[in-house]
DSSP file (Angstrom, degrees, kcal/mol; ACC not computed):
  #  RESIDUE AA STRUCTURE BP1 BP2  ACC     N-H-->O    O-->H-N    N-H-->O    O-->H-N    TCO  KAPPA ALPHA  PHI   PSI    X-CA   Y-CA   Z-CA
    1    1 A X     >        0   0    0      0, 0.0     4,-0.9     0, 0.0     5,-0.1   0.000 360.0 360.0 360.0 -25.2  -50.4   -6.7  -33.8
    2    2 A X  H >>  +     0   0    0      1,-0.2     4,-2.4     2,-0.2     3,-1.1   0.991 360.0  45.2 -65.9 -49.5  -47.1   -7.6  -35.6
    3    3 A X  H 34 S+     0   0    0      1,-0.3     4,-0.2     2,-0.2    -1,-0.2   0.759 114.6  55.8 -74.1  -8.9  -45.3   -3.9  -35.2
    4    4 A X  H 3> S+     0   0    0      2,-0.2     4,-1.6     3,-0.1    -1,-0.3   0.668 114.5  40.9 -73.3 -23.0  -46.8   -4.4  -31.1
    5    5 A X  H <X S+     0   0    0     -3,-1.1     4,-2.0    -4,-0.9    -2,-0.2   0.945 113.5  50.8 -71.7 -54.1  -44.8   -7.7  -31.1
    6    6 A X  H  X S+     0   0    0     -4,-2.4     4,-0.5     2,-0.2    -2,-0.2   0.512 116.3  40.5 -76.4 -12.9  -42.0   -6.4  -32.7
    7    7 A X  H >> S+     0   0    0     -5,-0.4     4,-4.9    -4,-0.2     3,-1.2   0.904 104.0  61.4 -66.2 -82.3  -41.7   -3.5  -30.4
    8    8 A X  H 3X S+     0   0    0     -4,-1.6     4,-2.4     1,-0.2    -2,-0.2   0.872 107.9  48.9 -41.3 -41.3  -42.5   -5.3  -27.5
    9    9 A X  H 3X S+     0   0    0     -4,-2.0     4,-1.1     1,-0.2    -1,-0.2   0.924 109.0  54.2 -76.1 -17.7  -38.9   -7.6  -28.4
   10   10 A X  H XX S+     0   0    0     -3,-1.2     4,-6.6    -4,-0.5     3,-0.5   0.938 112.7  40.5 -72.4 -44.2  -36.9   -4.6  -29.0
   11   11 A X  H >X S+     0   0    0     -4,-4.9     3,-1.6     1,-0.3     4,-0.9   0.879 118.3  47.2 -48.4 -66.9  -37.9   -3.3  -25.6
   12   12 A X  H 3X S+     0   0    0     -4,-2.4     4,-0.8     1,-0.2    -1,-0.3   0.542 114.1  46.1 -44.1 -39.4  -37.4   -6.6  -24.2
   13   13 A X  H <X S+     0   0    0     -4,-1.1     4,-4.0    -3,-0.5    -1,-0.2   0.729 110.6  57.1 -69.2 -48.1  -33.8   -7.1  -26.1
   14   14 A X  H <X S+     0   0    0     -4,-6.6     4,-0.9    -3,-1.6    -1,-0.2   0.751 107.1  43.7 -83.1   6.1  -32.7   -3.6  -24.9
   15   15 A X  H  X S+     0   0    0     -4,-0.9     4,-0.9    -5,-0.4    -2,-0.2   0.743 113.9  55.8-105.7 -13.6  -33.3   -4.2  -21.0
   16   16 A X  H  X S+     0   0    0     -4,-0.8     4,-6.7    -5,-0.2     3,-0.4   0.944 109.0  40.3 -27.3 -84.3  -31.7   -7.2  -21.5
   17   17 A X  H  < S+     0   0    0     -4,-4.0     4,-0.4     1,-0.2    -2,-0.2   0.742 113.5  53.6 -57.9 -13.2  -28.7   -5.9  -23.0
   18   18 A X  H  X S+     0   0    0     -4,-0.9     4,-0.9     2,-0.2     3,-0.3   0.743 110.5  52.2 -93.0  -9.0  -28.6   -2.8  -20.4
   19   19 A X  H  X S+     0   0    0     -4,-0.9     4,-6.4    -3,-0.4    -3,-0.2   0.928 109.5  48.1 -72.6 -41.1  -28.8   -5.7  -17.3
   20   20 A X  H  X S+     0   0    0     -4,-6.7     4,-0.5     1,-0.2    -1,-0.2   0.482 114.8  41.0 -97.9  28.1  -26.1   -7.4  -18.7
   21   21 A X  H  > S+     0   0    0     -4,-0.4     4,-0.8    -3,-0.3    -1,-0.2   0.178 118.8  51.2 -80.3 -18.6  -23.8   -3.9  -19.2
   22   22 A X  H  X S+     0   0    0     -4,-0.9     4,-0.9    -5,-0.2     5,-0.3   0.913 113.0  43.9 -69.1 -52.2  -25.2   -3.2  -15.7
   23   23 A X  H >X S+     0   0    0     -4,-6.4     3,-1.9     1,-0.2     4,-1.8   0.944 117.7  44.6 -60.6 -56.2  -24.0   -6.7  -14.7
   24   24 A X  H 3X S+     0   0    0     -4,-0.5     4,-0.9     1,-0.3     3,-0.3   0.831 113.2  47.0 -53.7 -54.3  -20.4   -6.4  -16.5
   25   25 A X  H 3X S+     0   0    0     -4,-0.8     4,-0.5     1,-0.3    -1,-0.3   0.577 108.3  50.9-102.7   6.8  -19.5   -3.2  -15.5
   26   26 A X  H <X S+     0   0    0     -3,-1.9     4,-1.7    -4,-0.9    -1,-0.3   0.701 113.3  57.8-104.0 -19.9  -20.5   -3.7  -11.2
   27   27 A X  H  X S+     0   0    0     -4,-1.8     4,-1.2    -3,-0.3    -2,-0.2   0.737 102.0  48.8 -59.6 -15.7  -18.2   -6.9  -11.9
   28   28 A X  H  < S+     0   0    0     -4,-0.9     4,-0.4    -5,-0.2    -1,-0.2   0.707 108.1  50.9 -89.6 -35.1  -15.7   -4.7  -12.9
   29   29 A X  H >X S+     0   0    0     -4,-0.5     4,-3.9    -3,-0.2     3,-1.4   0.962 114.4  49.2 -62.5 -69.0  -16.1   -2.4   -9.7
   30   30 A X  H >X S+     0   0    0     -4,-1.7     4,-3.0     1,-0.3     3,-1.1   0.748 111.6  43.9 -43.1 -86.3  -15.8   -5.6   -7.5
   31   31 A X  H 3X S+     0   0    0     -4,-1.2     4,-2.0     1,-0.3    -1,-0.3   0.625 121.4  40.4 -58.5 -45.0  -12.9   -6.9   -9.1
   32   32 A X  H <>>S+     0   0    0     -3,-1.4     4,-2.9    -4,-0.4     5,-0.7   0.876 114.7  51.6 -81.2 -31.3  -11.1   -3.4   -9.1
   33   33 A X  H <X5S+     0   0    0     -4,-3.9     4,-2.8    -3,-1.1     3,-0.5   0.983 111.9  46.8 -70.9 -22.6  -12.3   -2.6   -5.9
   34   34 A X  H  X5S+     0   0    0     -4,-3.0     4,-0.8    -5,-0.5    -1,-0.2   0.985 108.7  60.1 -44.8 -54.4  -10.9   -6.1   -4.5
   35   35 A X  H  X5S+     0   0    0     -4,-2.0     4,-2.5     1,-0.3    -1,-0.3   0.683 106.0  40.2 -78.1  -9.7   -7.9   -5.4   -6.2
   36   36 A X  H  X5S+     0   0    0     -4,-2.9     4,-3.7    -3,-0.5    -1,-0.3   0.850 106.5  60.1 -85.3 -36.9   -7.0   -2.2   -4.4
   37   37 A X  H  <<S+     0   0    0     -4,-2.8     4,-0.4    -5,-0.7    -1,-0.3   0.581 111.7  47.9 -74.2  -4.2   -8.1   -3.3   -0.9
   38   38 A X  H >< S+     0   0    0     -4,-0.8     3,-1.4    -5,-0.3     4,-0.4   0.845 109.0  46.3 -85.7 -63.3   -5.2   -6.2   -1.7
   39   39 A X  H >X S+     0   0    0     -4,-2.5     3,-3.5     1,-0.3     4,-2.5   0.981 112.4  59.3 -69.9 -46.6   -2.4   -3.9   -2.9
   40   40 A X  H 3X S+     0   0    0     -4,-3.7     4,-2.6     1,-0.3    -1,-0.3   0.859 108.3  44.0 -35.9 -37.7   -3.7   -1.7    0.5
   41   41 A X  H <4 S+     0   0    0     -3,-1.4     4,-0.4    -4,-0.4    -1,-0.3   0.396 110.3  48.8 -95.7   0.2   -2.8   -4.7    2.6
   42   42 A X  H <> S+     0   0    0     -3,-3.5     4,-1.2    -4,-0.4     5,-0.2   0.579 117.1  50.8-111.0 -27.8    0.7   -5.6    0.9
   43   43 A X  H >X S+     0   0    0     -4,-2.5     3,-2.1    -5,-0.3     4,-2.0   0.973 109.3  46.9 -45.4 -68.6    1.1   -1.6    1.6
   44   44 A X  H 3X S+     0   0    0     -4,-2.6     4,-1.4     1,-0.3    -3,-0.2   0.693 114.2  48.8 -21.5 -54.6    0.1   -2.0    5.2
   45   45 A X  H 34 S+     0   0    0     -4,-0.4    -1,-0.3     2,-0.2    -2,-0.2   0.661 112.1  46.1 -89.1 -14.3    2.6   -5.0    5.4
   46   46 A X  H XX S+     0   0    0     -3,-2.1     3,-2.5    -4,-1.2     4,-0.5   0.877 106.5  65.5 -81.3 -30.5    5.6   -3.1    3.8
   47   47 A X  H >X S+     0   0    0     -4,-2.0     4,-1.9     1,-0.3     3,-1.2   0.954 101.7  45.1 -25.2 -58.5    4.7   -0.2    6.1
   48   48 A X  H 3< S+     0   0    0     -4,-1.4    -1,-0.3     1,-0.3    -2,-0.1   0.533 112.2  49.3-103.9  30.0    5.6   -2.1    9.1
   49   49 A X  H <4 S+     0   0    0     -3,-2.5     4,-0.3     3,-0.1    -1,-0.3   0.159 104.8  57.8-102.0  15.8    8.7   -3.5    8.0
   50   50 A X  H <X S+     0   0    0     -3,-1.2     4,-0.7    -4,-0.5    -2,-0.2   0.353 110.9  45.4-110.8 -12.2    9.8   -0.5    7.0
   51   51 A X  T  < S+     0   0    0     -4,-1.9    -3,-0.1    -5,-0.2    -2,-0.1   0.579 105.0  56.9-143.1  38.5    9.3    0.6   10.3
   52   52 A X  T  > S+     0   0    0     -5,-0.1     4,-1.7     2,-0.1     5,-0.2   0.741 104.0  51.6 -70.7 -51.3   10.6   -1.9   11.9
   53   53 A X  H  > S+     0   0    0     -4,-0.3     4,-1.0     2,-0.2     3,-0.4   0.938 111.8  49.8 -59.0 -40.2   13.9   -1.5   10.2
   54   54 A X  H  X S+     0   0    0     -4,-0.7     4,-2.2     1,-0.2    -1,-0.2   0.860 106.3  54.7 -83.7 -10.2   13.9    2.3   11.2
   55   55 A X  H  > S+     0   0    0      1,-0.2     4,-1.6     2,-0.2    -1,-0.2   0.830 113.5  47.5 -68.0 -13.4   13.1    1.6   14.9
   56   56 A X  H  X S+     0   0    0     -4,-1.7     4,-0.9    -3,-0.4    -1,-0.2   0.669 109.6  45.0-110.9  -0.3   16.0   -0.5   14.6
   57   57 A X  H  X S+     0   0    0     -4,-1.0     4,-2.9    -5,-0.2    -1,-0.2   0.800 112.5  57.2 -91.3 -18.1   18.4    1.8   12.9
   58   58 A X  H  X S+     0   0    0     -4,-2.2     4,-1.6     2,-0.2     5,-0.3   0.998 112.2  40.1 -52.6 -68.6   17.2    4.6   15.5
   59   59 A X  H >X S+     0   0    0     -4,-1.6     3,-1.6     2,-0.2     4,-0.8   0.841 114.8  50.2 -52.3 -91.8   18.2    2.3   18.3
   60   60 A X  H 3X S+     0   0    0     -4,-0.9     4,-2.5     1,-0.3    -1,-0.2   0.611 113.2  51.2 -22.7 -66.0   21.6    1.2   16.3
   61   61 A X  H 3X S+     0   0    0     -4,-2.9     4,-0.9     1,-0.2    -1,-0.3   0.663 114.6  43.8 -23.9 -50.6   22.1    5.4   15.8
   62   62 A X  H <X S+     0   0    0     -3,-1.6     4,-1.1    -4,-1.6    -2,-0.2   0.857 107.6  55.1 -82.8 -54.3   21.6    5.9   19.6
   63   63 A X  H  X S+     0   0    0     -4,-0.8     4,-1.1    -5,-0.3     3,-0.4   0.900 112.9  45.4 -65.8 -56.0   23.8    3.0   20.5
   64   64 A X  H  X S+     0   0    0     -4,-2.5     4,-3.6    -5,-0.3    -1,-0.2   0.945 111.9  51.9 -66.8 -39.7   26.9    4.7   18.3
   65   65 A X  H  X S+     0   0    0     -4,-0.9     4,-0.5     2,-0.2    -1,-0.2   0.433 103.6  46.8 -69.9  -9.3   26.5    7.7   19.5
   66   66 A X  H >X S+     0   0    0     -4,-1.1     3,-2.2    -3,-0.4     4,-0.7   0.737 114.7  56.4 -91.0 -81.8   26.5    7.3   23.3
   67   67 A X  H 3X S+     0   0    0     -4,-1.1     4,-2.6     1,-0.3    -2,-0.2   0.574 114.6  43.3 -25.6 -39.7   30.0    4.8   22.2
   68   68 A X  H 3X S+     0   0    0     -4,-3.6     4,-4.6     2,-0.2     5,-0.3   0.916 105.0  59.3 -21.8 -74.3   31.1    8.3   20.5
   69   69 A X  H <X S+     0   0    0     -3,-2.2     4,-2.0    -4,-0.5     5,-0.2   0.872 116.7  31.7 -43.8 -81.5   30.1   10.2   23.3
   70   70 A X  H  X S+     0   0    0     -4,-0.7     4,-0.8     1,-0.2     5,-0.4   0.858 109.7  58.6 -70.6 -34.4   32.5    8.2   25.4
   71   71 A X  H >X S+     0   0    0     -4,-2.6     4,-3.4    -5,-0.2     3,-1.9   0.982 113.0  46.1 -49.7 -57.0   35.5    7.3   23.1
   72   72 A X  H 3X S+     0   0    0     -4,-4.6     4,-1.9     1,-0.3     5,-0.3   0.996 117.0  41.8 -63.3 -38.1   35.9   11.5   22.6
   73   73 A X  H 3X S+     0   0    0     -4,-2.0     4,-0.9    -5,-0.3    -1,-0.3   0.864 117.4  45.0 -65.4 -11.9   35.6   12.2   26.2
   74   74 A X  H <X S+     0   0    0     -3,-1.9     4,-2.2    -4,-0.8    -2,-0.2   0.791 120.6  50.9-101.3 -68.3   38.1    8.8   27.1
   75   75 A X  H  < S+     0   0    0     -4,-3.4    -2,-0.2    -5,-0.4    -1,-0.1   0.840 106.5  50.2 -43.7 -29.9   40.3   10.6   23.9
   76   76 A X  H  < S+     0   0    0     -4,-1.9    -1,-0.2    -5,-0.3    -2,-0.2   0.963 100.7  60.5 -88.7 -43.7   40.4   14.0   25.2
   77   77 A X  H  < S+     0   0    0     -4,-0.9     2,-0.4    -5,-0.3    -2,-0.2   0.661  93.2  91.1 -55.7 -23.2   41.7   13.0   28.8
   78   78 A X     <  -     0   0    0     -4,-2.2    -4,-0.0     1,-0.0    -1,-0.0  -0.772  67.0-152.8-101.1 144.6   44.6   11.7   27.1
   79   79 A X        -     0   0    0     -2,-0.4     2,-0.4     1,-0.1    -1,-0.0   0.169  27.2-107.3 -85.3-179.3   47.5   13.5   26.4
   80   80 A X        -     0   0    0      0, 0.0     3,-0.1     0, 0.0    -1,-0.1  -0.995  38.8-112.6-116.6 122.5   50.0   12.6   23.2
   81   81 A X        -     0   0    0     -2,-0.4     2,-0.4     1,-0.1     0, 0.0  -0.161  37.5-109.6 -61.8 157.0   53.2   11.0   24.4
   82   82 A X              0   0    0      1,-0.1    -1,-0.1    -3,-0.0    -3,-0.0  -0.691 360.0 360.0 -83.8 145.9   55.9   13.8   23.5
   83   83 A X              0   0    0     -2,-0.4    -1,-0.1    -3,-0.1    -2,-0.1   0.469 360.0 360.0 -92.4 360.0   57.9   12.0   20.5
């Protein structure tokens, strides 16, 4: 009856220890998976200042380039005084 006892505590001792390496290592999922879905969302938030900043160099780009656009043609019409 002893080695059925003694038996019986190993089983009991190893499902024990495999719940709590079951428990430790799905805390470990959680925790990582938390931590990625957070750096996703400070990605997400440099994303759209990053494209804010290029809608607003697009527009800036456009803005120089019509002023180009009109300086050369304003430049061309004029002649160079003779020296």
């Amino acid at each position: 009856m002893t080695e059925h006892l003694l038996v019986l505590l190993v089983c009991l001792a190893v499902i024990v220890v495999l719940a709590i390496l079951i428990y430790v290592a799905t805390r470990g999922q959680i925790n990582a998976l938390t931590a990625v879905y957070e750096m996703r969302l400070t990605l997400q938030q440099v994303l759209a200042n990053t494209q804010k900043i290029d809608c607003s160099l697009d527009k800036q780009r456009r803005v120089l380039f019509d002023a180009h656009k009109r300086i050369s043609a304003v430049t061309k019409g004029v002649t160079k005084p003779a020296s």
